[in-house]
ZAMAR-771184 format. One record per residue (C-alpha): residue number from 1; residue in one letter; x, y, z. Coordinates in Angstrom, 2 decimals, padded with zeros to 5 digits. Each point is the difference from the previous one (the first is absolute). Layout:
BEGIN
node k NUM | r a | u X | v Y | w Z
...
//
This chain:
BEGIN
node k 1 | r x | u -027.15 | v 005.00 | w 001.38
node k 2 | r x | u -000.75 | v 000.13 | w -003.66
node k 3 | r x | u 001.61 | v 002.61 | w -001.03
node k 4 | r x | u 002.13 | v -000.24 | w -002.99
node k 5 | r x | u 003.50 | v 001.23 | w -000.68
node k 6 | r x | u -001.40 | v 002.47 | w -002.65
node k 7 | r x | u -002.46 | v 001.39 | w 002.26
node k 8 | r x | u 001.16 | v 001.24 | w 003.83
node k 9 | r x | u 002.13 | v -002.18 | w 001.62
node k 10 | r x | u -002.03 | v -001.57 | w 002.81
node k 11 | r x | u 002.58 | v -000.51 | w 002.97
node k 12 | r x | u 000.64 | v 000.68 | w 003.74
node k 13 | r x | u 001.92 | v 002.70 | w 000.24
node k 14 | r x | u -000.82 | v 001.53 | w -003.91
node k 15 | r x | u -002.83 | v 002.04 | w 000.06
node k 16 | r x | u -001.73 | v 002.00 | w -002.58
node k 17 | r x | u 003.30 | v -000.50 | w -002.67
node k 18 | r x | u -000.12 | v 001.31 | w -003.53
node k 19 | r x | u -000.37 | v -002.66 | w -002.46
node k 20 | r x | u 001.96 | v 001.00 | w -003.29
node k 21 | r x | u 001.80 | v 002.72 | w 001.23
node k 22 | r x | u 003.64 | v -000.79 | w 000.53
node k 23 | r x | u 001.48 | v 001.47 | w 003.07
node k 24 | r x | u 002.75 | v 002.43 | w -000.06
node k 25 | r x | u 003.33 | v -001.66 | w 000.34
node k 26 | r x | u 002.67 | v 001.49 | w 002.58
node k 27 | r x | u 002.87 | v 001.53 | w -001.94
node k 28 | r x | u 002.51 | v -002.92 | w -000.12
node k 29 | r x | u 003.28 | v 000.00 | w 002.26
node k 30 | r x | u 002.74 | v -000.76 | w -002.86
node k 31 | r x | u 001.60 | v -003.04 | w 000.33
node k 32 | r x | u 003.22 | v 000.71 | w 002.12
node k 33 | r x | u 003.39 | v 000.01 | w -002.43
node k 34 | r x | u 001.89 | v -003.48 | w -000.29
node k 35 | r x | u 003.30 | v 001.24 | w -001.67
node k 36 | r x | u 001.56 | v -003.48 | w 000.96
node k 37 | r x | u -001.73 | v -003.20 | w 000.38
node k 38 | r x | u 002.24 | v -002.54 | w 002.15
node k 39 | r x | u -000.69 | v -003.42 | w -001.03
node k 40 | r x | u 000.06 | v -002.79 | w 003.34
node k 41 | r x | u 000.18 | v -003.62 | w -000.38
node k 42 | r x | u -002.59 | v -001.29 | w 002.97
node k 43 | r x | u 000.34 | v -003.43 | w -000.48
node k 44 | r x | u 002.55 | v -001.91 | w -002.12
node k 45 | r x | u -001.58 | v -001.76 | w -003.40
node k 46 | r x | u -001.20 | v -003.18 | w 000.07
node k 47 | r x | u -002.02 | v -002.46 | w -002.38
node k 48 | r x | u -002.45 | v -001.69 | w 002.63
node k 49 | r x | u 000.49 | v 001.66 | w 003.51
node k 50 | r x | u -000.78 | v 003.80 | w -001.09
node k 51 | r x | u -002.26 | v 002.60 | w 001.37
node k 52 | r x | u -002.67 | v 002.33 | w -002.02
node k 53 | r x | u -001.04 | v 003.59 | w 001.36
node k 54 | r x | u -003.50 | v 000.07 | w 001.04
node k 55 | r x | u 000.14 | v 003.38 | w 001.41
node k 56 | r x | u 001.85 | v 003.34 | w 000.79
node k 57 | r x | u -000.76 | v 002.65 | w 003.14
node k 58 | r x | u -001.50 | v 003.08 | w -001.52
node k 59 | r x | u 003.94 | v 001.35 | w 001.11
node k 60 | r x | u 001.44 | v -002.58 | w -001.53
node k 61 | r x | u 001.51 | v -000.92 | w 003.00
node k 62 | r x | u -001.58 | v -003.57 | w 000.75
node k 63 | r x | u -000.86 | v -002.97 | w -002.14
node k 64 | r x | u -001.70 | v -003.19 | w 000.00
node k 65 | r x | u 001.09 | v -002.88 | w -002.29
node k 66 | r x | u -001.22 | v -003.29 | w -000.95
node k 67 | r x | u 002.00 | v -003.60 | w 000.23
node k 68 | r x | u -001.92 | v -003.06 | w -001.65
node k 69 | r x | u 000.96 | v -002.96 | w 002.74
node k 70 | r x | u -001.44 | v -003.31 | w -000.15
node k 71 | r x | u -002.06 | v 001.56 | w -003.00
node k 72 | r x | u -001.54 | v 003.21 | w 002.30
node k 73 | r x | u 000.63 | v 003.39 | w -000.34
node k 74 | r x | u 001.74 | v 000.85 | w 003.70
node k 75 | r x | u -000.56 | v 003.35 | w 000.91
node k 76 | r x | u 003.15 | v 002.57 | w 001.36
node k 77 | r x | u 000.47 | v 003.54 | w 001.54
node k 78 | r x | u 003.55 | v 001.63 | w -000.33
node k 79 | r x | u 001.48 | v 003.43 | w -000.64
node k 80 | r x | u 001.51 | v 001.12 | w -003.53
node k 81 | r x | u 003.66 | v 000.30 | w 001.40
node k 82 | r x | u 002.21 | v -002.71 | w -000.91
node k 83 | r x | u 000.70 | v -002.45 | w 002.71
node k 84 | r x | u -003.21 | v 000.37 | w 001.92
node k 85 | r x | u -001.71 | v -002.46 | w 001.88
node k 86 | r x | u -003.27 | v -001.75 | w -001.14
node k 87 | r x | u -003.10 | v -000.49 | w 002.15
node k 88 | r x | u -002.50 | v -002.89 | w -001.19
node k 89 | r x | u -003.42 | v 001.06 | w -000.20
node k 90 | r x | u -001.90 | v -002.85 | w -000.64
node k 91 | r x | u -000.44 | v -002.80 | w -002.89
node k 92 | r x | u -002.96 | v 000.43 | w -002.96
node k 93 | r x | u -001.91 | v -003.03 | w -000.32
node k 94 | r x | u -000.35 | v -000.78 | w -004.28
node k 95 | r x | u -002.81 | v -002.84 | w 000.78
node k 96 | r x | u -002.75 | v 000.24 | w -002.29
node k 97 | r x | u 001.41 | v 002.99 | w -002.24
node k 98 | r x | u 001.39 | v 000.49 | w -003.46
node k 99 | r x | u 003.97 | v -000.14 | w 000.09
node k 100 | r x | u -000.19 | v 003.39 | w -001.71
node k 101 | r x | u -001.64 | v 001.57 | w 002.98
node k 102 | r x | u 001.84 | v 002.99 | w 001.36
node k 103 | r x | u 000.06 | v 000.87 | w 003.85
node k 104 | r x | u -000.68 | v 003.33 | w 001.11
node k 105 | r x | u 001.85 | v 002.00 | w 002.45
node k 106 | r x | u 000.42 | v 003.31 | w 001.13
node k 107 | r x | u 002.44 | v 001.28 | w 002.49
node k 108 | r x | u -000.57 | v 003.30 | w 002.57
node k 109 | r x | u 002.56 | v 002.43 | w -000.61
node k 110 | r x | u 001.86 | v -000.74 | w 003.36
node k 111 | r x | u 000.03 | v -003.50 | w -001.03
node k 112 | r x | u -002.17 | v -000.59 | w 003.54
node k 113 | r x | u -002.95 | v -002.09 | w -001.72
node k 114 | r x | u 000.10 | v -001.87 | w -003.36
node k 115 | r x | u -003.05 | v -000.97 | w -001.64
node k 116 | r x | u -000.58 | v -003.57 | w -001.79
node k 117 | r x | u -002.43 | v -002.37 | w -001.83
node k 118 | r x | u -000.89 | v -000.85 | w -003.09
node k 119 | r x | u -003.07 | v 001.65 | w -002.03
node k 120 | r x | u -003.14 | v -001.71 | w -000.01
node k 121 | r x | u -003.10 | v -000.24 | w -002.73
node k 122 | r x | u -002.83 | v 000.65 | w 001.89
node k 123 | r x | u -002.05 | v -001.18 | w -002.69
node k 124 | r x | u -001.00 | v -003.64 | w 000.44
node k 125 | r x | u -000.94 | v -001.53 | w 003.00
node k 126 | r x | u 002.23 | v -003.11 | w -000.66
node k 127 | r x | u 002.77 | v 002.38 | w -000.09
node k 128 | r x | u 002.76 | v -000.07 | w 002.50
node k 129 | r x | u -000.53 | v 003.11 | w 002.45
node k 130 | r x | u 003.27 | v 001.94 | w 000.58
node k 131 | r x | u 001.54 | v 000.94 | w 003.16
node k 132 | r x | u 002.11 | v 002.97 | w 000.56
node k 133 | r x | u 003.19 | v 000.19 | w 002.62
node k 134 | r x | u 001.36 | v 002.45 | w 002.08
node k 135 | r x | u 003.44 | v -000.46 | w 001.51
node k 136 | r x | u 000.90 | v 002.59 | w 002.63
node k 137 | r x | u 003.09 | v 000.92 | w 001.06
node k 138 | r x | u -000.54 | v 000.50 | w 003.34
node k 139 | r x | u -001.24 | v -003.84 | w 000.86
node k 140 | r x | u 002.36 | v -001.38 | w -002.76
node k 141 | r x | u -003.39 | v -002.07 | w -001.27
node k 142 | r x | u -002.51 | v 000.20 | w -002.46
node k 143 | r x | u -003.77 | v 000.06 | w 000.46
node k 144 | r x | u -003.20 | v -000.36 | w -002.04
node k 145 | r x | u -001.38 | v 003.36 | w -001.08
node k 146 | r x | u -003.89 | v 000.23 | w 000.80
node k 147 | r x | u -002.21 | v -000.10 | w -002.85
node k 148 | r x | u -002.31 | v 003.33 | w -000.97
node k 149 | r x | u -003.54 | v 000.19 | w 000.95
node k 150 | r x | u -002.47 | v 001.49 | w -002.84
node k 151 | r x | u -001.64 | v 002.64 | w 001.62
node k 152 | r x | u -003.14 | v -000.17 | w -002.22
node k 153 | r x | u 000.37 | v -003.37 | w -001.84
node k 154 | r x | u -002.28 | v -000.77 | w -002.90
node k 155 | r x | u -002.79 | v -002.37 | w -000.37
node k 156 | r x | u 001.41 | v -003.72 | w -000.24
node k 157 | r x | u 002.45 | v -002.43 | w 000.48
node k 158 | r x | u 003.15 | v 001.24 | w 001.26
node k 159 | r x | u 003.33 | v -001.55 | w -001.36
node k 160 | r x | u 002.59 | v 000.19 | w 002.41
node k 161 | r x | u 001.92 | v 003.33 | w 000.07
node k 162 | r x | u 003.65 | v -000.43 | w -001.99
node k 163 | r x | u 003.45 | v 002.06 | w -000.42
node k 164 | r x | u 000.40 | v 002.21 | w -002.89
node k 165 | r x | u 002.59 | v 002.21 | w 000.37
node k 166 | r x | u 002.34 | v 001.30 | w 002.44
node k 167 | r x | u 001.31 | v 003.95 | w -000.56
node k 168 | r x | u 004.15 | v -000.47 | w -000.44
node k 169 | r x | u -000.02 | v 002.43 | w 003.10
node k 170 | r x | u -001.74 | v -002.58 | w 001.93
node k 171 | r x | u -002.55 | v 002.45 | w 001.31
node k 172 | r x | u -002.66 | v -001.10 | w -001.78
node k 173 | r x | u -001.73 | v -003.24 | w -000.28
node k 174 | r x | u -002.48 | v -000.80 | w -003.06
node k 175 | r x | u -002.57 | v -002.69 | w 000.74
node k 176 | r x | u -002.74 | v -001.26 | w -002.83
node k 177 | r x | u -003.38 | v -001.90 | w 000.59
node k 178 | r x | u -002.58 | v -001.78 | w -002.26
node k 179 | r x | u -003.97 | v -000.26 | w 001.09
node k 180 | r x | u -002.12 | v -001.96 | w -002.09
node k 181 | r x | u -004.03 | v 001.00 | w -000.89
node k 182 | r x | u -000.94 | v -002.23 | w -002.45
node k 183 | r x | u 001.73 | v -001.82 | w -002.81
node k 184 | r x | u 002.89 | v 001.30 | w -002.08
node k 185 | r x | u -000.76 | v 003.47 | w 002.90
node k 186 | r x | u 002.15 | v 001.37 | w 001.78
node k 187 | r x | u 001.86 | v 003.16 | w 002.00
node k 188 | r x | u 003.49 | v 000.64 | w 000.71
node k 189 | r x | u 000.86 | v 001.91 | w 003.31
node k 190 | r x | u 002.71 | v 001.37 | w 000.04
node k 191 | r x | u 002.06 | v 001.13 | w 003.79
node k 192 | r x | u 002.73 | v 001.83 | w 000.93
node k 193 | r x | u 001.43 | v -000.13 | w 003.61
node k 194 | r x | u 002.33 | v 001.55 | w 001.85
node k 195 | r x | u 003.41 | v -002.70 | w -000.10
node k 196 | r x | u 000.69 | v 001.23 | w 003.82
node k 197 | r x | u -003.10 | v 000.62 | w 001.54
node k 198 | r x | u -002.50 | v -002.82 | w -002.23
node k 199 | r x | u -002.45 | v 003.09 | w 000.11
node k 200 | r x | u -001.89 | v -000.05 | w -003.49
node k 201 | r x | u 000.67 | v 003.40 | w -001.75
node k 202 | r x | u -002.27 | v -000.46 | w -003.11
node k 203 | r x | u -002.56 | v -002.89 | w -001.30
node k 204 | r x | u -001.44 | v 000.65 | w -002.96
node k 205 | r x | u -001.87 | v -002.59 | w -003.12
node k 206 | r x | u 002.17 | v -001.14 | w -002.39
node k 207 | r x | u -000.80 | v -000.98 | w -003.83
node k 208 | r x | u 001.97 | v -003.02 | w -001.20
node k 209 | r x | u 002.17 | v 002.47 | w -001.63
node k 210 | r x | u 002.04 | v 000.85 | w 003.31
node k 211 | r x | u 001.25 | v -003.54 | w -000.12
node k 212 | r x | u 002.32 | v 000.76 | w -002.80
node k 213 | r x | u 001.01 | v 003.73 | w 002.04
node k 214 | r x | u 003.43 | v 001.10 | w 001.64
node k 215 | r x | u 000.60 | v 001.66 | w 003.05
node k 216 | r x | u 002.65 | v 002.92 | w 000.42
node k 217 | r x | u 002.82 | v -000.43 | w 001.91
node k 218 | r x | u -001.42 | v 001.50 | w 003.06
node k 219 | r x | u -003.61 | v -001.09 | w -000.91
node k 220 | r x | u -001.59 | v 003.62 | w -000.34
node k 221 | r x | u -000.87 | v -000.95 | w -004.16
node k 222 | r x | u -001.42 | v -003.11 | w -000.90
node k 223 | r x | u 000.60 | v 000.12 | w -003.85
node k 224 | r x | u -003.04 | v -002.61 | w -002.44
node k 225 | r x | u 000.10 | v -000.46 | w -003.39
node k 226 | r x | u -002.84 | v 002.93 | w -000.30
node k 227 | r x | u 000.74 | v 002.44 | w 002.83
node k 228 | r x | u 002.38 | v 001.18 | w 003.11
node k 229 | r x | u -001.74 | v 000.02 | w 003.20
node k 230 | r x | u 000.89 | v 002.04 | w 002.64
node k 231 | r x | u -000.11 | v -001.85 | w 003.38
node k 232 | r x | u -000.05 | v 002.69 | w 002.61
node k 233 | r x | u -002.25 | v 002.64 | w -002.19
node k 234 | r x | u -002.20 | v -002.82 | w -002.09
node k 235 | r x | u 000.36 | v 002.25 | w -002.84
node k 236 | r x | u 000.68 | v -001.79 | w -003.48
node k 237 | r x | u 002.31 | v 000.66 | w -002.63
node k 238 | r x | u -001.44 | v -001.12 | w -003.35
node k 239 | r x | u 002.81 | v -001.13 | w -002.26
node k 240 | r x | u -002.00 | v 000.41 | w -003.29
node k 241 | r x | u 001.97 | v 003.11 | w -000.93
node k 242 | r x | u 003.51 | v -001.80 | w 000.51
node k 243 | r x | u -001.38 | v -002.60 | w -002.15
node k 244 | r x | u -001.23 | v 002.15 | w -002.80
node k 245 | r x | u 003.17 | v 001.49 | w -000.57
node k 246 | r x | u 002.02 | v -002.50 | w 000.04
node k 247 | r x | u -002.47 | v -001.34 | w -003.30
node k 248 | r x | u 000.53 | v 003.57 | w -001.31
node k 249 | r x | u 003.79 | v -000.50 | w 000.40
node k 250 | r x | u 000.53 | v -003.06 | w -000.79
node k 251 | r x | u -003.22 | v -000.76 | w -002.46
node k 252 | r x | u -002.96 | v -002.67 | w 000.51
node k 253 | r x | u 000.56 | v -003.55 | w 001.18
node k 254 | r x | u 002.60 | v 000.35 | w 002.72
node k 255 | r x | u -000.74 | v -001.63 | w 002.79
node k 256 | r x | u 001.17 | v 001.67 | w 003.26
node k 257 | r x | u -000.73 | v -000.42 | w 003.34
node k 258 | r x | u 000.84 | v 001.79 | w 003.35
node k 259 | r x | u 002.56 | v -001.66 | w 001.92
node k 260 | r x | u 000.40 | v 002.03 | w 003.20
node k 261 | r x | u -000.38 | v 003.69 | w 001.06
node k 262 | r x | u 001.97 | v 001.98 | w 002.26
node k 263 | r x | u -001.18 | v 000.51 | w 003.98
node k 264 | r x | u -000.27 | v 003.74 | w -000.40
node k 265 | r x | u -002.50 | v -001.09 | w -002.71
node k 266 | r x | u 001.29 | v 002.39 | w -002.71
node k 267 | r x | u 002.18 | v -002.74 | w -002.30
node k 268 | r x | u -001.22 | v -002.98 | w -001.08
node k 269 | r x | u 001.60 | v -002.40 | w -002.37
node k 270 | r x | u -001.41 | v -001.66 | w -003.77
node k 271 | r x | u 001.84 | v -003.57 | w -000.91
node k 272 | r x | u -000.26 | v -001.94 | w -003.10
node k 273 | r x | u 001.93 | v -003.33 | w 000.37
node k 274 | r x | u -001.16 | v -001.10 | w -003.32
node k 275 | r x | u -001.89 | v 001.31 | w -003.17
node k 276 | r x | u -000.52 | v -003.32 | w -001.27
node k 277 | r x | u 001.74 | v 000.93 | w -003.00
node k 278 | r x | u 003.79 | v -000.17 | w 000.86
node k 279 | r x | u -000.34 | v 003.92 | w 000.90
node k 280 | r x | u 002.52 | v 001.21 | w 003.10
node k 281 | r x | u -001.78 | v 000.31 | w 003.43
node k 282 | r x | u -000.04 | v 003.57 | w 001.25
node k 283 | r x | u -000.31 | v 001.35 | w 003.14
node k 284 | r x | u -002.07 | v 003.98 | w 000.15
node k 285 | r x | u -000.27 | v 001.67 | w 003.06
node k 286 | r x | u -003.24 | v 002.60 | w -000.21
node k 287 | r x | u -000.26 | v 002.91 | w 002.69
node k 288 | r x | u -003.47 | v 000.78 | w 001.27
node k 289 | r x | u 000.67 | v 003.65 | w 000.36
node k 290 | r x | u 001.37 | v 001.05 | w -002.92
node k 291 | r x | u -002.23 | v -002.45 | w -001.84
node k 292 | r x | u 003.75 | v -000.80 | w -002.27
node k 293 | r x | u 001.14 | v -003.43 | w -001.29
node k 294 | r x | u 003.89 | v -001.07 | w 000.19
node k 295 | r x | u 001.15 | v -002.94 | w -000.87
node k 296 | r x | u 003.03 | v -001.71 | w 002.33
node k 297 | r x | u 001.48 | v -002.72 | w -002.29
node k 298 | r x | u -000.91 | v -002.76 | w -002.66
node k 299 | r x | u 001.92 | v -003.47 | w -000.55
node k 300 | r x | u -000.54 | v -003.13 | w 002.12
node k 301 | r x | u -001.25 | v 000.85 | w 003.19
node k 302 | r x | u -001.21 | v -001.35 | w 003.29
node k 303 | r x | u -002.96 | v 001.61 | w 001.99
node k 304 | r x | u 000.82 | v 002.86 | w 001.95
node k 305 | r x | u 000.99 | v -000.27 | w 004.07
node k 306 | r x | u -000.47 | v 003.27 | w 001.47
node k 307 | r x | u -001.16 | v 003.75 | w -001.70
node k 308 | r x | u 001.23 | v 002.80 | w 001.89
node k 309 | r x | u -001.61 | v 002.97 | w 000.85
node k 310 | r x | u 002.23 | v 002.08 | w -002.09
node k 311 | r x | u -000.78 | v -002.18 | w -002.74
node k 312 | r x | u 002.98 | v -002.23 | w -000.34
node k 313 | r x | u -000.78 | v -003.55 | w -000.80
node k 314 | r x | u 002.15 | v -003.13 | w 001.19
node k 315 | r x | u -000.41 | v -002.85 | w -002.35
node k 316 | r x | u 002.01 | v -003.10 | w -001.88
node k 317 | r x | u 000.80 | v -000.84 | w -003.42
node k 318 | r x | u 000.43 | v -003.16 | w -001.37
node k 319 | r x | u 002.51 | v -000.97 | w -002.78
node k 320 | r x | u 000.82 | v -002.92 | w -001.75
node k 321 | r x | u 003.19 | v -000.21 | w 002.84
node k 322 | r x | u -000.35 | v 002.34 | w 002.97
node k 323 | r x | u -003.21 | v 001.56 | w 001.96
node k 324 | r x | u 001.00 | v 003.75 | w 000.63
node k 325 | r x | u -001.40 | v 002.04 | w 003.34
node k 326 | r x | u -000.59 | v 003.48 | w -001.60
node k 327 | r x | u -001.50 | v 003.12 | w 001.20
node k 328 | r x | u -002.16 | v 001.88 | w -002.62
node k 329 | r x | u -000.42 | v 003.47 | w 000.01
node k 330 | r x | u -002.71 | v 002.46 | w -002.24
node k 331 | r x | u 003.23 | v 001.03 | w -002.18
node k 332 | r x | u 000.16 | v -003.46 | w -001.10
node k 333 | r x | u 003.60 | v -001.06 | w 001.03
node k 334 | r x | u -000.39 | v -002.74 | w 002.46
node k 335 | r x | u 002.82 | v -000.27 | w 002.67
node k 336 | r x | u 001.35 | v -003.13 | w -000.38
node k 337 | r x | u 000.72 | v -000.87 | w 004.07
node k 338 | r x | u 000.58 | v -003.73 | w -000.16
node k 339 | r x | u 000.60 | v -002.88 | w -002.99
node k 340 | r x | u 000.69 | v -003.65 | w 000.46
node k 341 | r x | u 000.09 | v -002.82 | w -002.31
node k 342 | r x | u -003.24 | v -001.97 | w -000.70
node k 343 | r x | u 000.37 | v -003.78 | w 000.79
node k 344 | r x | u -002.47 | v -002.94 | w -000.90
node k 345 | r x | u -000.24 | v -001.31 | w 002.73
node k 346 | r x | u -002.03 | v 002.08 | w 002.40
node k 347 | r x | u -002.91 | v -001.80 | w 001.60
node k 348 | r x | u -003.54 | v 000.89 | w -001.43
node k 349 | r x | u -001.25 | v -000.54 | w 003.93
node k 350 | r x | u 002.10 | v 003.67 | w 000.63
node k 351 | r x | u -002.14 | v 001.71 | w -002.42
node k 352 | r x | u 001.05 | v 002.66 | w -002.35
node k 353 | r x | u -000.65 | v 003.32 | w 001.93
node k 354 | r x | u 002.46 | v -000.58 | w 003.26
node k 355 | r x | u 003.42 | v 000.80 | w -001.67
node k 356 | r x | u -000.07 | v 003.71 | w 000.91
node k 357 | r x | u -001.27 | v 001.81 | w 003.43
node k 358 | r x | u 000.52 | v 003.40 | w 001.18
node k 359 | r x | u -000.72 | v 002.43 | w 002.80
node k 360 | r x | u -002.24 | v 002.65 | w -000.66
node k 361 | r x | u 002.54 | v 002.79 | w -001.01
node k 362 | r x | u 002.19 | v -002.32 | w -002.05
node k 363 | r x | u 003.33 | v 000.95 | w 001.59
node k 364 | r x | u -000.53 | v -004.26 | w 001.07
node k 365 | r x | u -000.47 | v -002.92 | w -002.34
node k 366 | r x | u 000.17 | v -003.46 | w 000.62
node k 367 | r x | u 000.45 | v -002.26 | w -003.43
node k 368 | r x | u 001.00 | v -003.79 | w -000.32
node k 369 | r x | u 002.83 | v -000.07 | w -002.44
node k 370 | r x | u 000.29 | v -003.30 | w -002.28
node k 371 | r x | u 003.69 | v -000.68 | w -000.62
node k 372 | r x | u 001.31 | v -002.62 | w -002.60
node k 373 | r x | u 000.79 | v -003.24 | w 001.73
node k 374 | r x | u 000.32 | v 001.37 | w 003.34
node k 375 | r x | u -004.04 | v 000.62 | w 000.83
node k 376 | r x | u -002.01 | v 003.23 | w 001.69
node k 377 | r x | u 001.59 | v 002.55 | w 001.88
node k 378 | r x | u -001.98 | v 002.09 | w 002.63
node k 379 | r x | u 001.27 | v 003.43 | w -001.07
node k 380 | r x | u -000.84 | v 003.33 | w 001.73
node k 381 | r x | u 000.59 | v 003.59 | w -001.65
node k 382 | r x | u -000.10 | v 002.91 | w 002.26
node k 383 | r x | u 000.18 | v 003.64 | w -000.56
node k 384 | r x | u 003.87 | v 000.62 | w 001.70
//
């Protein structure tokens, strides 16, 4: 169980992986046309009593939204069609956590189970440990998910095992866990189960590095600030090459780092929010088999929320008036799909990151829109 993510990947079902050698990618399915996108007004805008999307079916069929009542996030399930009828999953408890804290949830593509919880640190014993939900459609009720058992755990204390991630397919579950040798020592497990079964398809030792990682949107790529790691192979991507050309392109003291990478494992994005200097943040998208830089779009802009496997990338940008919900594309001319005015007033406790969700193929997105005076409307646009 000491295996590092630069050397094999030491899990239960990967076996005898290649570190360093990227694996082939399937040849992406083009994103279906969208000639018209119809826009659909979910829930009526409001200052106080407004939902946020949390999460959109990988068909963009089914969604989950979040209501803050009696200062928790309440948890529903309902369908993307206007009209349709909401099903409460449960209520997030905030005690003890940051009001910046974002739940995570994940939806099956049926809509039959819906994932929830909020990510834990798995660093400090004092810490909080995190439970994760599941809320089945078939009892109408939501359970505790079972915790992962290390199958080789390392010498020393064990801190209790915590959320991480959640795939946006909810197939996958991401689980982290701290053991302590000695002072200032210690090693990250990582484990990935199965979001139907709880079986554990890969546990592997983490460096501190994976803390700061992303997981693709079906959670076959976890994406660090150094490499892309292939969960089902164990073969990793280095990222030094994307990094050197983007210093040969754009010259020496940029500072970029990888925001996300595709699930095919072929794309992954480059973000700088800020140079420091008052320079534009740019987005790059940099495809592992062609080894070729491209960069999406520059301005003010918000992180990424999903990279296709075509290599389309759904993001925001921020003005001094309006947040935009573009698409960016390796031609550089970024479909603008959605634009609403900016107000001052949204709450810091919804975070930045949870204006915009989509489904998996983009034909669905789900986006909060501020309007002047009258509040946020819970809009839908849908491929007609």
């Amino acid at each position: 169980m000491r295996a590092s993510l630069s050397g094999a990947l030491v899990a239960v079902v990967l076996v005898g992986a290649a570190a360093c050698a990227p694996p082939v990618p399937p040849t992406p399915v083009p994103i279906p046309a969208c000639p018209v996108r119809q826009a659909l007004t979910l829930e009526p805008p409001d200052l106080v009593n407004f939902s946020l999307p949390r999460a959109v079916s990988a068909t963009g069929e089914w969604m989950v939204t979040s209501r803050i009542i009696a200062g928790e996030p309440v948890l529903s399930l309902r369908s993307t069609q206007q009209g349709s009828a909401s099903q409460l999953l449960g209520t997030l408890q905030r005690v003890g956590r940051p009001s910046t804290d974002e739940p995570l949830v994940s939806i099956a593509e049926d809509g039959s189970q819906v994932l929830f919880g909020y990510r834990g640190n798995a660093a400090l014993d004092t810490d909080p440990q995190s439970n994760l939900y599941r809320w089945s459609a078939a009892t109408h009720s939501a359970t505790t998910v079972p915790l992962p058992v290390v199958a080789t755990p390392p010498v020393g204390v064990a801190y209790p095992v915590n959320l991480y991630r959640l795939s946006a397919d909810g197939r996958r579950i991401f689980w982290t866990q701290s053991f302590y040798e000695a002072p200032f020592t210690f090693h990250h497990v990582m484990t990935v189960t199965d979001a139907v079964t709880d079986a554990v398809i890969a546990q592997f030792d983490a460096p501190s590095v994976l803390f700061e990682s992303f997981v693709s949107s079906g959670g076959h790529q976890i994406t660090t600030p150094t490499e892309v790691i292939n969960v089902d192979s164990g073969a990793v991507t280095p990222l030094a090459d994307a990094k050197a050309q983007i210093l040969t392109e754009l010259g020496g003291g940029v500072n970029f780092a990888p925001q996300d990478s595709s699930d095919n494992g072929k794309f992954t994005v480059f973000a700088r929010q800020s140079d420091g200097l008052g320079g534009p943040a740019i987005y790059l998208l940099w495809n592992h088999v062609s080894q070729t830089l491209s960069e999406i779009d520059r301005g003010t802009l918000d992180l990424p929320t999903a990279v296709t496997d075509d290599g389309r990338v759904l993001y925001t940008r921020l003005t001094a008036t309006s947040r935009q919900v573009l698409l960016g594309q390796v031609d550089k001319t970024p479909l603008v799909i959605a634009s609403g005015t900016l107000l001052p007033t949204w709450p810091e406790q919804y975070g930045r990151y949870i204006w915009t969700k989509s489904s998996e193929d983009l034909r669905t997105v789900l986006y909060s829109q501020e309007l002047p005076l009258l509040g946020y409307r819970l809009t839908a646009q849908r491929c007609a």
